[in-house]
Residue frames as qw, qx, qy, qz and C-alpha x, y, z in Angstrom:
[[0.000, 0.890, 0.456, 0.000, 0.00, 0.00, 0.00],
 [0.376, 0.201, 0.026, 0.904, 1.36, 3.50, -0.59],
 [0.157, -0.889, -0.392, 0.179, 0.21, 6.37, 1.46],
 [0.452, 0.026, 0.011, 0.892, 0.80, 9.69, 0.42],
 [0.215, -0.810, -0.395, 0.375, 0.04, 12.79, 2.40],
 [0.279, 0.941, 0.093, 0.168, -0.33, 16.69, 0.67],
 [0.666, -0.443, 0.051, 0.598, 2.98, 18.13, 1.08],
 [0.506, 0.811, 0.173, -0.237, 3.74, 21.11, -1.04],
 [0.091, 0.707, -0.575, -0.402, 6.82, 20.07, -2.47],
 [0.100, 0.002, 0.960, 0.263, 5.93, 16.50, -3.92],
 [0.516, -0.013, 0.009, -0.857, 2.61, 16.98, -5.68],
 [0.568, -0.149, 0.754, -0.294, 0.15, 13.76, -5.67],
 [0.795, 0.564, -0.213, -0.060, 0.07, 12.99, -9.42],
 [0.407, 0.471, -0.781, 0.056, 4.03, 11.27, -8.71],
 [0.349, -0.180, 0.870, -0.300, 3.33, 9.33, -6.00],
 [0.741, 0.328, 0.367, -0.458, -0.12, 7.95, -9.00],
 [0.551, 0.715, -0.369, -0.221, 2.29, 7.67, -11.34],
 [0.251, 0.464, -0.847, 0.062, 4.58, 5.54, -9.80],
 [0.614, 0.025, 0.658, -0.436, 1.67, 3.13, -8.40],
 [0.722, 0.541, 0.020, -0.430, 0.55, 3.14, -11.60],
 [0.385, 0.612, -0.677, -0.138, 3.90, 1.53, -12.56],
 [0.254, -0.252, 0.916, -0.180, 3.81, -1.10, -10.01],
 [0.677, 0.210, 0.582, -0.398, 0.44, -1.85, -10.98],
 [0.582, 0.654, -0.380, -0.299, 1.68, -2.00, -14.78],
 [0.475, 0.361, -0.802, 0.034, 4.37, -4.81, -13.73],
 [0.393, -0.162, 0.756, -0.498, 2.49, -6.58, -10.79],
 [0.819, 0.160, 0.295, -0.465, -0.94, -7.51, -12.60],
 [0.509, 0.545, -0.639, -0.191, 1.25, -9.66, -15.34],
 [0.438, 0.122, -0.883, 0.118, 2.74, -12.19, -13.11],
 [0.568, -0.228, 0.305, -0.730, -0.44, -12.27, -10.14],
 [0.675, -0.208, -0.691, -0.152, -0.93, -15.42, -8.56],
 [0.333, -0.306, -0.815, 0.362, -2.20, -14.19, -5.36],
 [0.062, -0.921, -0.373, -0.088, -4.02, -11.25, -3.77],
 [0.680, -0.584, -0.079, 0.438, -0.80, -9.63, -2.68],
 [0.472, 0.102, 0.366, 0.796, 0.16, -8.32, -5.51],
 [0.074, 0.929, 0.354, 0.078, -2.89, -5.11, -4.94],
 [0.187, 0.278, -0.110, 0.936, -1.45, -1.65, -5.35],
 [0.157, -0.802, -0.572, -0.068, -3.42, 0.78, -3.19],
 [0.234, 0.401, -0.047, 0.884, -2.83, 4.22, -3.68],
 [0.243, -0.787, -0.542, 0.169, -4.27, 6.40, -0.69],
 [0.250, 0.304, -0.065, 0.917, -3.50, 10.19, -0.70],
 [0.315, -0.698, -0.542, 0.347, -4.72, 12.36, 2.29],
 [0.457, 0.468, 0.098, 0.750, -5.03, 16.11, 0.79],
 [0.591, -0.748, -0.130, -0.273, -5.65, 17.37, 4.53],
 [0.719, -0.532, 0.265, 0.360, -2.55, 16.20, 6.59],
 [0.047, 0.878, -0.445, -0.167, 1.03, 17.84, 6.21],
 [0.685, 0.449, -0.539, -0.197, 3.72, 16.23, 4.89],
 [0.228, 0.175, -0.926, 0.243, 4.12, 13.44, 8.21],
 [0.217, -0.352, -0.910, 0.020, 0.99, 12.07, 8.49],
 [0.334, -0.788, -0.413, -0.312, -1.88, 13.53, 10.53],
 [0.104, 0.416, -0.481, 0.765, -0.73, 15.39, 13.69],
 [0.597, -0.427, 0.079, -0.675, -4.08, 14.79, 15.48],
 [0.239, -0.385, 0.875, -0.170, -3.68, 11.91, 17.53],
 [0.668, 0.209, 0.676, -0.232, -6.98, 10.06, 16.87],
 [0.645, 0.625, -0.257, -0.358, -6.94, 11.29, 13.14],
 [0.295, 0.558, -0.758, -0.166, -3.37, 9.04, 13.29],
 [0.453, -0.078, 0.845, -0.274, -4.74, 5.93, 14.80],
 [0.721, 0.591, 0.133, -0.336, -8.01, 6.00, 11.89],
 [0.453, 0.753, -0.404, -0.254, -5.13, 6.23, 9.68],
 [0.043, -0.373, 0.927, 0.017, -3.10, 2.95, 11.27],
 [0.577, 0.255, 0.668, -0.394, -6.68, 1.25, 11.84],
 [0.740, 0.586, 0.058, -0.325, -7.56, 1.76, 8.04],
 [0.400, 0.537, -0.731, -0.135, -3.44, 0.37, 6.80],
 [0.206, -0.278, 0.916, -0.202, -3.94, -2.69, 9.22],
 [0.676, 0.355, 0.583, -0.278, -7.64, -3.70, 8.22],
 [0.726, 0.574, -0.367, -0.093, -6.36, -3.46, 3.76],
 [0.138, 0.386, -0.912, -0.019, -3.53, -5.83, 5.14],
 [0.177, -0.074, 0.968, 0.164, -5.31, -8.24, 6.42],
 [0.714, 0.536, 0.071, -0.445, -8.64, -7.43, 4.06],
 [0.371, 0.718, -0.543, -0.226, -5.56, -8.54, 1.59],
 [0.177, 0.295, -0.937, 0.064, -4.20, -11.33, 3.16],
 [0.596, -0.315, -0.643, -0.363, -8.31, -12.95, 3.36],
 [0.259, -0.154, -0.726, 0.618, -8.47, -12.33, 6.99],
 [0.241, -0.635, -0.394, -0.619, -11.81, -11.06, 8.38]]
């Protein structure tokens, strides 16, 4: 998964561009689920993450449930 947060020196078209590559050489050889890109971009939070404390938990609570959403775990 790739998280990328507004920052005003990296705009959020490169960080879509270079997903866009993995997902260009991942979906070829796929023989499992593991191989998902997932681009998230957060154009609200600075360039390390949220600052609020519960905003950053949401934000670990939402990368741990796509892992194991990914790895078929419910």
């Amino acid at each position: 998964m790739l998280s990328c947060v507004r920052s005003p020196r990296v705009q959020y078209w490169e960080p879509a561009k270079f997903a866009q590559q993995l997902r260009a050489n991942a979906l070829p050889r796929r023989t499992s689920g593991l191989e998902q890109v997932l681009l998230k971009v957060d154009m609200t939070s600075g360039h390390f993450s949220a600052s609020d404390r519960y905003a950053n938990l949401k934000e670990e609570a939402f990368t741990f449930s796509w892992a194991m959403a990914a790895l078929g775990m419910k």
